[in-house]
Biopython code that builds the backbone (N, CA, C, O; Angstrom):
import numpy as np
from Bio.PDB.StructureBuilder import StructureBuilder

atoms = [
    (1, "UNK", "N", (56.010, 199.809, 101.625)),
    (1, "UNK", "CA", (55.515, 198.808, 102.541)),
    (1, "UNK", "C", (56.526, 198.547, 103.657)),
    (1, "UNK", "O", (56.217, 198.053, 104.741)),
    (2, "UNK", "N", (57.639, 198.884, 103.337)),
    (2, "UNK", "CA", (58.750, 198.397, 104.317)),
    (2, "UNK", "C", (58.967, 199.542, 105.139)),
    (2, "UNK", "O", (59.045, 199.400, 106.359)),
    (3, "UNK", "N", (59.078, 200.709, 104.577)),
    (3, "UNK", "CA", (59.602, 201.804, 105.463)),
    (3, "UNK", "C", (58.527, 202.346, 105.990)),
    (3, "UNK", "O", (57.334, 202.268, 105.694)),
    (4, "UNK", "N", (59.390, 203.180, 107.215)),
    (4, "UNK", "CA", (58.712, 203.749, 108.195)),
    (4, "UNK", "C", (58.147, 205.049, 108.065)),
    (4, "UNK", "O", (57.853, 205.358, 106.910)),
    (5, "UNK", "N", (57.883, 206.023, 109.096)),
    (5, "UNK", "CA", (57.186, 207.128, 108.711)),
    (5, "UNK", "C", (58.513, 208.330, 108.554)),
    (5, "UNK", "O", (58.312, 209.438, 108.057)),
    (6, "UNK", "N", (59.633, 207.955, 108.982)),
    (6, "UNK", "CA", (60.188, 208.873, 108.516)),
    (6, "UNK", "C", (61.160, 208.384, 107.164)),
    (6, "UNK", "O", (62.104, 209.104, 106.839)),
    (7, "UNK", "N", (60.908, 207.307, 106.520)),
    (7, "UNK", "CA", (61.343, 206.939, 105.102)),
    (7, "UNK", "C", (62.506, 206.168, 104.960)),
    (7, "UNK", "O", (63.121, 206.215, 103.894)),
    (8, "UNK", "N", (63.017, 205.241, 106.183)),
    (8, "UNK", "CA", (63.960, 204.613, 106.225)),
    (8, "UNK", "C", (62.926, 202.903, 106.467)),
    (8, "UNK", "O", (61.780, 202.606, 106.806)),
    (9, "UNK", "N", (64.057, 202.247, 106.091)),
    (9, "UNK", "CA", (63.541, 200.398, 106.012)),
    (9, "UNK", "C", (63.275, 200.158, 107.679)),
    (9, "UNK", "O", (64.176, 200.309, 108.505)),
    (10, "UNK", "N", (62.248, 199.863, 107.941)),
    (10, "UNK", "CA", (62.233, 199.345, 109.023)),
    (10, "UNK", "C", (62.414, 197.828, 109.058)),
    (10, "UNK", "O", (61.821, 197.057, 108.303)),
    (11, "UNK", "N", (62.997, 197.589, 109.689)),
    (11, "UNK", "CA", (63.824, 195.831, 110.023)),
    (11, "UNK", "C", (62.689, 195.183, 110.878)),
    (11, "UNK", "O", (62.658, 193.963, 110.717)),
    (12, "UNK", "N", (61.917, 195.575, 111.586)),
    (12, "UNK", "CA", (60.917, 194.766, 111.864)),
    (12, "UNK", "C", (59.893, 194.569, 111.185)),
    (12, "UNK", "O", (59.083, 193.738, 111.595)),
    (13, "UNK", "N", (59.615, 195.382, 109.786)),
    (13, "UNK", "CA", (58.607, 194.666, 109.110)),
    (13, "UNK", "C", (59.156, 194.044, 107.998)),
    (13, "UNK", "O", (58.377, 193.409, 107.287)),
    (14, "UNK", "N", (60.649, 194.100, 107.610)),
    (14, "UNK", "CA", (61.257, 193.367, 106.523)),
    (14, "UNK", "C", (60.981, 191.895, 107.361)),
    (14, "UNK", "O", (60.251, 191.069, 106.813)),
    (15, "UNK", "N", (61.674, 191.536, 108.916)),
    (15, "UNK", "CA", (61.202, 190.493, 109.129)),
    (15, "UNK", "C", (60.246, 189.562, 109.715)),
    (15, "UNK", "O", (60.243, 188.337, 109.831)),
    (16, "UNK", "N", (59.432, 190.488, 110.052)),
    (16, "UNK", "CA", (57.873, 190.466, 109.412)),
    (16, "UNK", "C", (57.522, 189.409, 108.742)),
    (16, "UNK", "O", (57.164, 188.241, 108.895)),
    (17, "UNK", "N", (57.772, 190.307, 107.837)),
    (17, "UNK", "CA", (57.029, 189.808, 106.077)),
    (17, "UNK", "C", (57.889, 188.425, 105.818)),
    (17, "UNK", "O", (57.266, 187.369, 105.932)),
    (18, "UNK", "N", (59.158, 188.379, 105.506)),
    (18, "UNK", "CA", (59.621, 187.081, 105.252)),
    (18, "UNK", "C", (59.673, 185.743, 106.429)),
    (18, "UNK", "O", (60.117, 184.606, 106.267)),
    (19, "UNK", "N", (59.059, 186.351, 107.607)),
    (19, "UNK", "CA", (58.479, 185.131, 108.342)),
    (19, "UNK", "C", (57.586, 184.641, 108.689)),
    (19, "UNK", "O", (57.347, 183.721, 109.472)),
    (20, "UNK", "N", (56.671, 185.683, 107.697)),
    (20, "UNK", "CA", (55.390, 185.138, 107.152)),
    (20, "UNK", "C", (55.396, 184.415, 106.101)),
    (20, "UNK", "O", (54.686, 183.409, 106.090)),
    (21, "UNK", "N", (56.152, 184.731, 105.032)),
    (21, "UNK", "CA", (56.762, 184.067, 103.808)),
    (21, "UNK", "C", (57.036, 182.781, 104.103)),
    (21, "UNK", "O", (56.524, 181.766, 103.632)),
    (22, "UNK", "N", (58.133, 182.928, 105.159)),
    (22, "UNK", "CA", (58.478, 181.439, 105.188)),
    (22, "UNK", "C", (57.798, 180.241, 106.204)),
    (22, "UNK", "O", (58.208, 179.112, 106.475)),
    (23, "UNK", "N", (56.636, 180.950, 106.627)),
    (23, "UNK", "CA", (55.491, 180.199, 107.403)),
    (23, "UNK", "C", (54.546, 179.420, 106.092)),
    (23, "UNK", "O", (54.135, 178.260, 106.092)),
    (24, "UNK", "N", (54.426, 180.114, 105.378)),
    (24, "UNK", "CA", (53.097, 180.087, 104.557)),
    (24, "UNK", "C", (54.190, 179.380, 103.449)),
    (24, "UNK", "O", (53.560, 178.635, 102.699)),
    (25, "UNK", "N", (55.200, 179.396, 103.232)),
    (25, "UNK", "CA", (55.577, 178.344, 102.289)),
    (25, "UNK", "C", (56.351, 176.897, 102.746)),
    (25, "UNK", "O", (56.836, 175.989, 102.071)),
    (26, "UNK", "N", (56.246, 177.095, 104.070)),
    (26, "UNK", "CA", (56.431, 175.363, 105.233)),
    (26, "UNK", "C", (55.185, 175.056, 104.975)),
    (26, "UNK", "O", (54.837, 173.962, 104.531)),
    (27, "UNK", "N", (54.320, 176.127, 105.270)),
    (27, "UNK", "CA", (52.744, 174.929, 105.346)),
    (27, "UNK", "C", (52.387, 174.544, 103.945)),
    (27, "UNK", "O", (51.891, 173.417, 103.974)),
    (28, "UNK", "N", (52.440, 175.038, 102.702)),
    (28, "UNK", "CA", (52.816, 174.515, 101.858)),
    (28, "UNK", "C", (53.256, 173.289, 100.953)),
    (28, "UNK", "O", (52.830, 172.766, 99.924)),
    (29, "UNK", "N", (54.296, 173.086, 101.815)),
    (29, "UNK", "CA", (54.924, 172.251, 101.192)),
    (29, "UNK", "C", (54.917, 171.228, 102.637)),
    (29, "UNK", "O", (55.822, 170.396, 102.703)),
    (30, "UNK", "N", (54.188, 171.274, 103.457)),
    (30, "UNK", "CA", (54.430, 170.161, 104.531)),
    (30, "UNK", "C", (53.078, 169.747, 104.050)),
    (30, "UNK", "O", (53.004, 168.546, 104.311)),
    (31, "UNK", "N", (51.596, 170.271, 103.285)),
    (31, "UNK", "CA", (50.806, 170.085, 102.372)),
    (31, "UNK", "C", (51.215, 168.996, 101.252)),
    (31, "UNK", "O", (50.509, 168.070, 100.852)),
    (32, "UNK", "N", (52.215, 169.248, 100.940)),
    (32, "UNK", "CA", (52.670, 167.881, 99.823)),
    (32, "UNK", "C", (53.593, 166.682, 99.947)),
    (32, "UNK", "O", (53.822, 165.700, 99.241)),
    (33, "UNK", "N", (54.062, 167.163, 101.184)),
    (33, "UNK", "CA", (55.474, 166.285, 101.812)),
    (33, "UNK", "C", (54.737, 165.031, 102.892)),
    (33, "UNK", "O", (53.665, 165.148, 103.487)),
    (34, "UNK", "N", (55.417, 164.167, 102.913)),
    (34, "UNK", "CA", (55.452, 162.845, 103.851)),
    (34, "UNK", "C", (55.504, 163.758, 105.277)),
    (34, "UNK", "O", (55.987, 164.890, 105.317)),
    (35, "UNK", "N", (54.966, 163.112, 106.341)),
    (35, "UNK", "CA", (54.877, 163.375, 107.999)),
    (35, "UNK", "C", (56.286, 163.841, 108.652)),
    (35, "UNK", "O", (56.617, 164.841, 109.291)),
    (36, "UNK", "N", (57.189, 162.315, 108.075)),
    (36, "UNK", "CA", (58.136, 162.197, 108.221)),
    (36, "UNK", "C", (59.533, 163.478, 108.523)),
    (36, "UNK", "O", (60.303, 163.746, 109.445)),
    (37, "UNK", "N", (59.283, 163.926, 107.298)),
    (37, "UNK", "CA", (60.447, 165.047, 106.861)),
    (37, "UNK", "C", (59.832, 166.681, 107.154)),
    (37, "UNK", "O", (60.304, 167.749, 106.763)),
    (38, "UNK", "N", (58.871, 166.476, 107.811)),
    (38, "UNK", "CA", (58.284, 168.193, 108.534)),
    (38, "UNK", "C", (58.776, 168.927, 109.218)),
    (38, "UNK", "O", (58.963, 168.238, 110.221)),
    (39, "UNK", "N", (59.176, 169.958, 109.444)),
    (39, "UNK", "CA", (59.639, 170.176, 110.406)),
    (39, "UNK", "C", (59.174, 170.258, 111.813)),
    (39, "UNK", "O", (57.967, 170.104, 111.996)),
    (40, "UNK", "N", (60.049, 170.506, 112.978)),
    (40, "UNK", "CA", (59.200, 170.325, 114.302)),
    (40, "UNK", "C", (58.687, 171.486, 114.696)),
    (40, "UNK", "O", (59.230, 172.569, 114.478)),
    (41, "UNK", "N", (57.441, 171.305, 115.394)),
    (41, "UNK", "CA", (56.666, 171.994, 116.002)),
    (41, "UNK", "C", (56.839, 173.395, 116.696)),
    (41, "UNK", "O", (56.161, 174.420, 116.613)),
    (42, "UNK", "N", (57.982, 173.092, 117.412)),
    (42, "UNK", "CA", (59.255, 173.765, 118.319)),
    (42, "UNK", "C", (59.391, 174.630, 117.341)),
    (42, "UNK", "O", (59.040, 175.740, 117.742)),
    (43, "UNK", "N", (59.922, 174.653, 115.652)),
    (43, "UNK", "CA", (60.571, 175.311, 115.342)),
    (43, "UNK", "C", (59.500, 176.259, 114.323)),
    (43, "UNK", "O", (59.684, 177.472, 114.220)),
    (44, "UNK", "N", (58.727, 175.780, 113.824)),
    (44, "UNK", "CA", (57.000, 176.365, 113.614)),
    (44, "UNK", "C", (56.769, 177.429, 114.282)),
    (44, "UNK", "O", (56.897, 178.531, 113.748)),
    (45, "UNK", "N", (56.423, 177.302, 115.443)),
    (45, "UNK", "CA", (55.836, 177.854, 116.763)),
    (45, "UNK", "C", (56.655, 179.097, 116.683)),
    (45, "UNK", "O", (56.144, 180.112, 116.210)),
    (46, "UNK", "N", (58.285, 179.097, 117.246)),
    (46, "UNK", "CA", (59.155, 180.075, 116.937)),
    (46, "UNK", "C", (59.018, 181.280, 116.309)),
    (46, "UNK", "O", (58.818, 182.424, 116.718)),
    (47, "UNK", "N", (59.229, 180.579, 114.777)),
    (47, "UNK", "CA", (58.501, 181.435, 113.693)),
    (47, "UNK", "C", (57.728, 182.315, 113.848)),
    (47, "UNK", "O", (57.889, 183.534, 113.896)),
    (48, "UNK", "N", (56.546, 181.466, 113.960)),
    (48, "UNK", "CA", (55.557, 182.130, 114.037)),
    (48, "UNK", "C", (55.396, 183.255, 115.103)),
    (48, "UNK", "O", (54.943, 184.374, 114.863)),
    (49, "UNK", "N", (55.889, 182.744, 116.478)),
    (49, "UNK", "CA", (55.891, 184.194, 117.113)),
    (49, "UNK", "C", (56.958, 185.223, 116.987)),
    (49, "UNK", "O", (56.699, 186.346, 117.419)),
    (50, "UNK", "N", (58.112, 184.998, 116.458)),
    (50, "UNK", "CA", (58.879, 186.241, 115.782)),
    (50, "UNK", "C", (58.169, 187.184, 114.828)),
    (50, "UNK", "O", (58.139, 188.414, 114.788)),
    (51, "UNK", "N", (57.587, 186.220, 114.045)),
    (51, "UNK", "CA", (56.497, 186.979, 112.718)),
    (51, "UNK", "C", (55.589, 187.676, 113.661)),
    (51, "UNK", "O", (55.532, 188.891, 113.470)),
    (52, "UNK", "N", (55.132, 187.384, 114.272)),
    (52, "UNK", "CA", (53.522, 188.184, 115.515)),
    (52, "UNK", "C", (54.467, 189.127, 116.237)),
    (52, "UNK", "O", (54.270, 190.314, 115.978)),
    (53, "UNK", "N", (55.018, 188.977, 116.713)),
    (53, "UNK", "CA", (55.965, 189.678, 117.294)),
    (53, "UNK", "C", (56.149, 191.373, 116.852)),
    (53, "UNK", "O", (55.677, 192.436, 117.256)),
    (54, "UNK", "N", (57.281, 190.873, 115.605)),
    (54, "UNK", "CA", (57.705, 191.463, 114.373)),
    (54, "UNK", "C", (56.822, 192.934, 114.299)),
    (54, "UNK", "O", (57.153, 194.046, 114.711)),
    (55, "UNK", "N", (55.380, 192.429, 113.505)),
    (55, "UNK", "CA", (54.679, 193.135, 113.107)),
    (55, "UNK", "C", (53.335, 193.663, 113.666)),
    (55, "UNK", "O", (52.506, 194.307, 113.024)),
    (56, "UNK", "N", (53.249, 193.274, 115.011)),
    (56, "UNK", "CA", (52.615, 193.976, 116.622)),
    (56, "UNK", "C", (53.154, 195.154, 116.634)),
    (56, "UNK", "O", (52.612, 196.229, 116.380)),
    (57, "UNK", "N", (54.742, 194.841, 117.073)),
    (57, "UNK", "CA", (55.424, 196.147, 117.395)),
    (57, "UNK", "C", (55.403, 197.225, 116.166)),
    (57, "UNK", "O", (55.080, 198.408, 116.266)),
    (58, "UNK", "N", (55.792, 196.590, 115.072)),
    (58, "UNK", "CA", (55.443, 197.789, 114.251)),
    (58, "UNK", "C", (53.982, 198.428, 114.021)),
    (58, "UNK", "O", (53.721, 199.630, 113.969)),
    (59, "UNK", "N", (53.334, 197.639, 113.930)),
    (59, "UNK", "CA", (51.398, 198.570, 114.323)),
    (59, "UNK", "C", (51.901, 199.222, 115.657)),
    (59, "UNK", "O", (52.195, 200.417, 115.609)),
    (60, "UNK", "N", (52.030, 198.528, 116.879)),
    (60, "UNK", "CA", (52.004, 199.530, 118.397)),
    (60, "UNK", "C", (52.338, 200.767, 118.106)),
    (60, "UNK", "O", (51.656, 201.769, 118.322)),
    (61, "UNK", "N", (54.351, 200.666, 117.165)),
    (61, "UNK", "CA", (54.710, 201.864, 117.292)),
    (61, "UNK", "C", (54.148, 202.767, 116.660)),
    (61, "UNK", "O", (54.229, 203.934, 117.042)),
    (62, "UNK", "N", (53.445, 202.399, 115.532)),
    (62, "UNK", "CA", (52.436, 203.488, 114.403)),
    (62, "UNK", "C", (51.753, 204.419, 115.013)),
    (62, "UNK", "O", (51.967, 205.628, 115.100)),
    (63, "UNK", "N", (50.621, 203.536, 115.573)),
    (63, "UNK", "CA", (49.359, 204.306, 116.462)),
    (63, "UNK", "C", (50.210, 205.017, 118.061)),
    (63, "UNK", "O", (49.816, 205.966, 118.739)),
    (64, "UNK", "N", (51.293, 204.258, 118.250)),
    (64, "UNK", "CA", (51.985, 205.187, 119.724)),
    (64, "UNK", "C", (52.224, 206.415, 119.130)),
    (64, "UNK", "O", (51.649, 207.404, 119.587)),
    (65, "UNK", "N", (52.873, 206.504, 118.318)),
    (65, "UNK", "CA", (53.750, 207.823, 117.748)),
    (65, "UNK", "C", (52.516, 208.846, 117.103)),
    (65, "UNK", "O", (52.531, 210.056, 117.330)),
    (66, "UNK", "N", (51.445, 208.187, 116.266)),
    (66, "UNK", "CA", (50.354, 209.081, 116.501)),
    (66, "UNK", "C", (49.652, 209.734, 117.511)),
    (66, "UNK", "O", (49.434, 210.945, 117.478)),
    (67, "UNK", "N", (49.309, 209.043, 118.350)),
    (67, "UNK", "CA", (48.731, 209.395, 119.791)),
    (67, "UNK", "C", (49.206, 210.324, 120.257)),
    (67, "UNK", "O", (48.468, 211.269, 120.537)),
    (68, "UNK", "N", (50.682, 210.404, 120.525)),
    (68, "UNK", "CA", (51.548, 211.516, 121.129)),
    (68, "UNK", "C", (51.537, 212.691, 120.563)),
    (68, "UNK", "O", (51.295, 213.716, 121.199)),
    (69, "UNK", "N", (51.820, 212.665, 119.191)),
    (69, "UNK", "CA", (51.332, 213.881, 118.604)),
    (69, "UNK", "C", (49.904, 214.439, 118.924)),
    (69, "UNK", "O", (49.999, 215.606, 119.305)),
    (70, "UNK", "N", (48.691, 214.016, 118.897)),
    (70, "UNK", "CA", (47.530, 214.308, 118.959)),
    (70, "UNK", "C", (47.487, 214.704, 120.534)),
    (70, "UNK", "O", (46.625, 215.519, 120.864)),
    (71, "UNK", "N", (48.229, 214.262, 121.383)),
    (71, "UNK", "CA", (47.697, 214.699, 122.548)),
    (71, "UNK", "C", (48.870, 216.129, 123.141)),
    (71, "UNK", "O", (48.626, 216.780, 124.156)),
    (72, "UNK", "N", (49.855, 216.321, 122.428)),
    (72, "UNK", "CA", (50.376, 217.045, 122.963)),
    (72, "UNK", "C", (49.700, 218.666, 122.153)),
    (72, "UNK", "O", (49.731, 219.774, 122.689)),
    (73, "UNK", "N", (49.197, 218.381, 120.924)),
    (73, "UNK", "CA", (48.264, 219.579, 120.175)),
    (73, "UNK", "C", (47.039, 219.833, 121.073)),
    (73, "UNK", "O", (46.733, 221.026, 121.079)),
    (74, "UNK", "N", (46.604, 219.400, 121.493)),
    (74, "UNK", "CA", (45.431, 219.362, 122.604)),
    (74, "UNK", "C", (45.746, 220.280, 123.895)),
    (74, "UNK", "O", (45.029, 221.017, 124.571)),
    (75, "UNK", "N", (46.976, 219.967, 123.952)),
    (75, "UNK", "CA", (47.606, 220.784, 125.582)),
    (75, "UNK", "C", (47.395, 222.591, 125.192)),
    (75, "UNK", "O", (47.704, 223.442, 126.026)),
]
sb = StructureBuilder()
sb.init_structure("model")
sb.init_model(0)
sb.init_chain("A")
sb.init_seg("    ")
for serial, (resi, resn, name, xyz) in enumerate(atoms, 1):
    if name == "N":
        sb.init_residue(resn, " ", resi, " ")
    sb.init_atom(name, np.array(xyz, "f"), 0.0, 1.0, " ", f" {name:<3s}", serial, name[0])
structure = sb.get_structure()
């Protein structure tokens, strides 16, 4: 799940995944917690687009690096 197509860890879906992790276990627990002690919005938001971010680029680069192959067999 982590590595790439040539069999090494890719670092953008390790952090990815654990900033999805740690999205989905803020909302969680901001689910059981007082208003008060939530964290801010600002720092939510963040998150969340590092996580979108993250794991965009790793789909883009998937289907890029396919494409190229397929079109240069064509030539």
């Amino acid at each position: 799940m982590f590595k790439g197509q040539a069999g090494e860890v890719s670092s953008k879906r390790v952090v990815g995944v654990i900033g999805a992790l740690v999205l989905f276990g803020t909302m969680v627990a901001n689910s059981f917690s007082a208003e008060e002690i939530a964290p801010s919005a600002e720092l939510v938001a963040a998150v969340e687009w590092i996580t979108i971010m993250c794991l965009g680029f790793t789909s883009v680069e998937k289907f890029a690096k396919g494409g190229e192959g397929g079109a240069k067999e064509q030539e």
